[in-house]
C-alpha positions in Angstrom: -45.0 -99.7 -59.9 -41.5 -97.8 -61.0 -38.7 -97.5 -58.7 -38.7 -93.6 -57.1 -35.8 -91.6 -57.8 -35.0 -89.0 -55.2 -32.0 -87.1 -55.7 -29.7 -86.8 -52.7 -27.9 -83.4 -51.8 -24.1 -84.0 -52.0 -23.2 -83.8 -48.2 -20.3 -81.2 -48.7 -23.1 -78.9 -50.3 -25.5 -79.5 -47.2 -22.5 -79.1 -45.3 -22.1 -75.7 -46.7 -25.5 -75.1 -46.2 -25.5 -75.7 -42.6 -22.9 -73.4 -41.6 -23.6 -70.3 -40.1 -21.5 -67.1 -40.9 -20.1 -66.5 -37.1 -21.6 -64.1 -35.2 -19.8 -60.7 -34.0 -20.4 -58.3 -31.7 -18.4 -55.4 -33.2 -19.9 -52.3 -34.6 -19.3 -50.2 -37.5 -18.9 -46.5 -36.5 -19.7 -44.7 -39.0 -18.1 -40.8 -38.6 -19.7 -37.8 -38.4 -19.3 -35.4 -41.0 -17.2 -33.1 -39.9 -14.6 -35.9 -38.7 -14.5 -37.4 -42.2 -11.6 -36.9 -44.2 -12.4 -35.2 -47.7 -11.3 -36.3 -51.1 -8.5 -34.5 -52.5 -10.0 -31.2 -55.1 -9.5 -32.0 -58.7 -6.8 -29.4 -59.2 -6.2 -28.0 -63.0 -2.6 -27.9 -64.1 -1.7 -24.3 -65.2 -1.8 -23.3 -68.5 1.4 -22.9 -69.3 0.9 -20.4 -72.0 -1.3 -18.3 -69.7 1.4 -18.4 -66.9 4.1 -16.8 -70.0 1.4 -14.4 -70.5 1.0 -13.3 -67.3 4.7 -13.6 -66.3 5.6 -11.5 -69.2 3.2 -8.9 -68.5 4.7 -8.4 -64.4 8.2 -8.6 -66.0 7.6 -5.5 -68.0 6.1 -3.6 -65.4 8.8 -4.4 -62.5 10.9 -1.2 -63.1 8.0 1.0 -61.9 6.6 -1.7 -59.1 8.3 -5.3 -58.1 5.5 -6.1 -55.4 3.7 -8.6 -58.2 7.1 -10.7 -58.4 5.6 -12.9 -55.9 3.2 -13.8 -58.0 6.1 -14.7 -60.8 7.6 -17.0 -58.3 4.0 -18.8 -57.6 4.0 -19.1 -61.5 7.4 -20.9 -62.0 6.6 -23.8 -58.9 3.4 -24.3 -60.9 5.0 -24.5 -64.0 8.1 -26.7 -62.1 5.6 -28.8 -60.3 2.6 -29.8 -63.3 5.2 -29.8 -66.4 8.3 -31.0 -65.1 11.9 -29.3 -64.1 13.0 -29.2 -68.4 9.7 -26.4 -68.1 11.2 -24.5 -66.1 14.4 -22.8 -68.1 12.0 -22.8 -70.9 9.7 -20.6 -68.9 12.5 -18.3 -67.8 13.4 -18.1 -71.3 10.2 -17.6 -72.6 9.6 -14.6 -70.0 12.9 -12.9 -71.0 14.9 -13.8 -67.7 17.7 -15.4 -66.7 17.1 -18.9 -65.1 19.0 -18.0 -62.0 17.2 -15.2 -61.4 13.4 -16.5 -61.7 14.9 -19.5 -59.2 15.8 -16.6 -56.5 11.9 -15.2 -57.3 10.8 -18.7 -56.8 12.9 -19.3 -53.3 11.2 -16.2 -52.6 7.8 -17.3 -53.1 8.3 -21.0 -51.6 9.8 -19.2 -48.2 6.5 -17.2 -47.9 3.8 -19.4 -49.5 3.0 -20.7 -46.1 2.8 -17.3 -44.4 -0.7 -15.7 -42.5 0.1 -12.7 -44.4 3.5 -12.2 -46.8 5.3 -9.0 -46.4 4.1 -6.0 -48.3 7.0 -5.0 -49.4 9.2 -7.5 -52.4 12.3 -6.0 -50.9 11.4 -7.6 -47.7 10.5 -10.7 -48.6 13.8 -11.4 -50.1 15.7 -10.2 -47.7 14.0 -12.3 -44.6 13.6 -15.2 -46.5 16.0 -17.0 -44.9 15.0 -15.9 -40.9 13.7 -18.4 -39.2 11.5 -15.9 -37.6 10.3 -14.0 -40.6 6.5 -15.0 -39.9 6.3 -13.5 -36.6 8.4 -10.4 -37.7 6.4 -9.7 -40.5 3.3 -9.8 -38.0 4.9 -7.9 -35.3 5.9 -5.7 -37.6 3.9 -5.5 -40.6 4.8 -2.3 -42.2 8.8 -3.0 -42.1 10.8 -1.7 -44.3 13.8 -2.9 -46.6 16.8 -1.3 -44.1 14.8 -2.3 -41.4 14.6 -5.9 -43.0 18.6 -6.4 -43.7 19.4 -4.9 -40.2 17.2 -7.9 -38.8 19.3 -10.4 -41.2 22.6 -8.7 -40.7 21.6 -9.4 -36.7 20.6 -13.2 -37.2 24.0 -13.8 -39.3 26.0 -11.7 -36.6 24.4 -14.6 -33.7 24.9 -17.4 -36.0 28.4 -16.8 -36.2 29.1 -15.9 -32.4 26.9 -19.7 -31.6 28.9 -22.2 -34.8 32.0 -20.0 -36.1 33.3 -22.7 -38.4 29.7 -23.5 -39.5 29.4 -20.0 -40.7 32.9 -19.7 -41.9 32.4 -22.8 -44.5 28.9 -21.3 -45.7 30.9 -17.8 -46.5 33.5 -19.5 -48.8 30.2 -21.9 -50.2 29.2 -18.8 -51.4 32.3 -16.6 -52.4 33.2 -20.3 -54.5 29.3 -20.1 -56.8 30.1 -16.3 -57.3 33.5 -17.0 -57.9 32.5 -19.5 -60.6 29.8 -17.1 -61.8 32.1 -14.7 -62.5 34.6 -16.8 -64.7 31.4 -17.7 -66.3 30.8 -14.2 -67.3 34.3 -14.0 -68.7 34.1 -17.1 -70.1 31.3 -15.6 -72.5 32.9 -12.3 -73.0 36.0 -13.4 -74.3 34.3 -15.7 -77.0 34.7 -13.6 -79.1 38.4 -14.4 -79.8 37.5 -18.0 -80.9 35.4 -17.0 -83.6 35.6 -14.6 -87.1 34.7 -11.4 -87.0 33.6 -9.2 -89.6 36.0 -6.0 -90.8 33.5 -3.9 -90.1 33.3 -5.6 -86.4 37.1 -5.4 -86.1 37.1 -1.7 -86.6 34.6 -1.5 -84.2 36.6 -3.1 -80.9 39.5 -1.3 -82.2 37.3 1.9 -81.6 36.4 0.7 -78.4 39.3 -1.3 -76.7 41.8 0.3 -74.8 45.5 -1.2 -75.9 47.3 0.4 -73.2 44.8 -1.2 -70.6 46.7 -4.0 -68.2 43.6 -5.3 -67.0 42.4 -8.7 -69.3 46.5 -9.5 -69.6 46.3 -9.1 -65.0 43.4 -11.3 -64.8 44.7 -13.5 -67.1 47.8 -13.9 -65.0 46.0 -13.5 -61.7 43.1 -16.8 -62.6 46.7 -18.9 -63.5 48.1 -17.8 -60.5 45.0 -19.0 -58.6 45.2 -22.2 -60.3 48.1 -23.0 -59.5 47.2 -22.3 -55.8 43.7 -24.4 -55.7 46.3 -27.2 -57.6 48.8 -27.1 -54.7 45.7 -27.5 -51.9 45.3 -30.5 -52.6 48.3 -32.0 -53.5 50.3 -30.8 -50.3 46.9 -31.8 -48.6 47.4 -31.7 -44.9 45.6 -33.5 -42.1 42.6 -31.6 -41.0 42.4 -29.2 -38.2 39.9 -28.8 -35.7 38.7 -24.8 -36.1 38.3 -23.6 -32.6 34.8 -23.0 -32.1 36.3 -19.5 -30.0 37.5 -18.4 -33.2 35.9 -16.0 -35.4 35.7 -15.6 -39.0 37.8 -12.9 -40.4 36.1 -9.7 -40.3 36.9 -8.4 -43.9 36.2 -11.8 -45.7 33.1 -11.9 -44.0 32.0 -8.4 -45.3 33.5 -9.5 -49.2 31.8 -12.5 -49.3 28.4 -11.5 -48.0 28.4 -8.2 -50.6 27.1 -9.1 -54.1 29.6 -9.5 -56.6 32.8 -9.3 -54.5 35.7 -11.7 -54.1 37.9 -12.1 -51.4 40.8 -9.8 -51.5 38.4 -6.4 -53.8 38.4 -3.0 -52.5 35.1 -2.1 -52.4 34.3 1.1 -55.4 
């Protein structure tokens, strides 16, 4: 009679076989639906040639109504945030505006965008952006108007610079020093001119229109070397820093120059 062959299970198999997964005592909770946290919406990246079209089509309208500005400012983070900061002079461009100025719609929009309900009034918006309390002004008082906005601000600034003088003081010249710059800026581009050819006909033209008796390019002229020269010497006679007394306030008619649009410390008001 043959030999039986029985095949053996190789003992780490059995061994495998044997063990037992372990046992726990710990429960899955499953949440309700209500505590569950939903996916984040699919959201669509604007169209950025709709957004021009739209833009464009506000723009044209804001001499007879600004209140759809805000929705200018929604359009440019849109456009910043899907397509990239490069998008964004492009879309200024493209809407016939100045970059700087769609960034102040923009602030605009970005100080509000989180607001119960936005100020009616464009004017208003702009000129609260900055409060720290603009939400619950707005609802306290929803039908405020532009004055009534700036005297708020003017307030606000007034107590910021009674509570941190130096603080204040250093944000005043921050800002007379970008308008300052501006301004060269301006001046930079209008006196191009001289570094290129112009036309005969073009030469008659400014000879028409500029005044040769007038002092004023040859005084700014001197006044911007003068300046210079000044800006040069602060820091090469540098001296050690001084503490600003925190009793001290800023001076009164800086304050006013710097804070008005387009003034520089030491202009007369027209």
């Amino acid at each position: 009679m043959p030999e039986r062959v029985t095949a053996h299970a190789s003992p780490v198999i059995g061994e495998r076989a044997r063990a037992k997964p372990p046992v726990t005592t710990e429960r899955i909770r499953i949440l309700p639906k209500a505590d569950r946290i939903p996916a984040d919406p699919v959201v669509e990246k604007v169209d950025y040639d709709r957004a021009v079209a739209e833009a464009k089509q506000i723009v044209g309208q804001v001499e007879k109504s600004e209140e759809r500005l805000m929705r200018v400012g929604e359009l440019a983070h849109k456009i910043e945030k899907d397509h990239g900061p490069h998008k964004f002079k492009k879309f200024a461009k493209d809407i016939g505006k100045a970059p700087c100025t769609l960034k102040r719609w923009l602030s605009t929009y970005r100080a509000w965008v989180e607001a119960p309900a936005p100020p009616k009034c464009w004017s208003v918006a702009q000129d609260l952006q900055a409060h720290p309390r603009r939400f619950d002004l707005i609802r306290q008082h929803p039908e405020m108007t532009k004055s009534e906005a700036r005297k708020m601000m003017r307030q606000f600034k007034k107590e910021q610079a009674q509570a941190n003088p130096a603080s204040h003081l250093r944000e005043n010249m921050k800002r007379w020093w970008r308008a300052f710059n501006q301004h060269l800026s301006e001046v930079l581009r209008d006196v191009a001119m001289a570094d290129g050819d112009l036309s005969p006909e073009l030469r008659q033209i400014l000879r028409e229109t500029i005044d040769p008796m007038s002092r004023t390019p040859r005084d700014t002229a001197e006044g911007l070397i003068k300046f210079s020269k000044f800006a040069e010497g602060l820091f090469a006679d540098e001296e050690p820093r001084e503490q600003l007394s925190t009793e001290a306030e800023p001076p009164e008619q800086l304050s006013t120059e710097v804070e008005s649009r387009g003034e520089l410390p030491g202009q007369e008001a027209a």
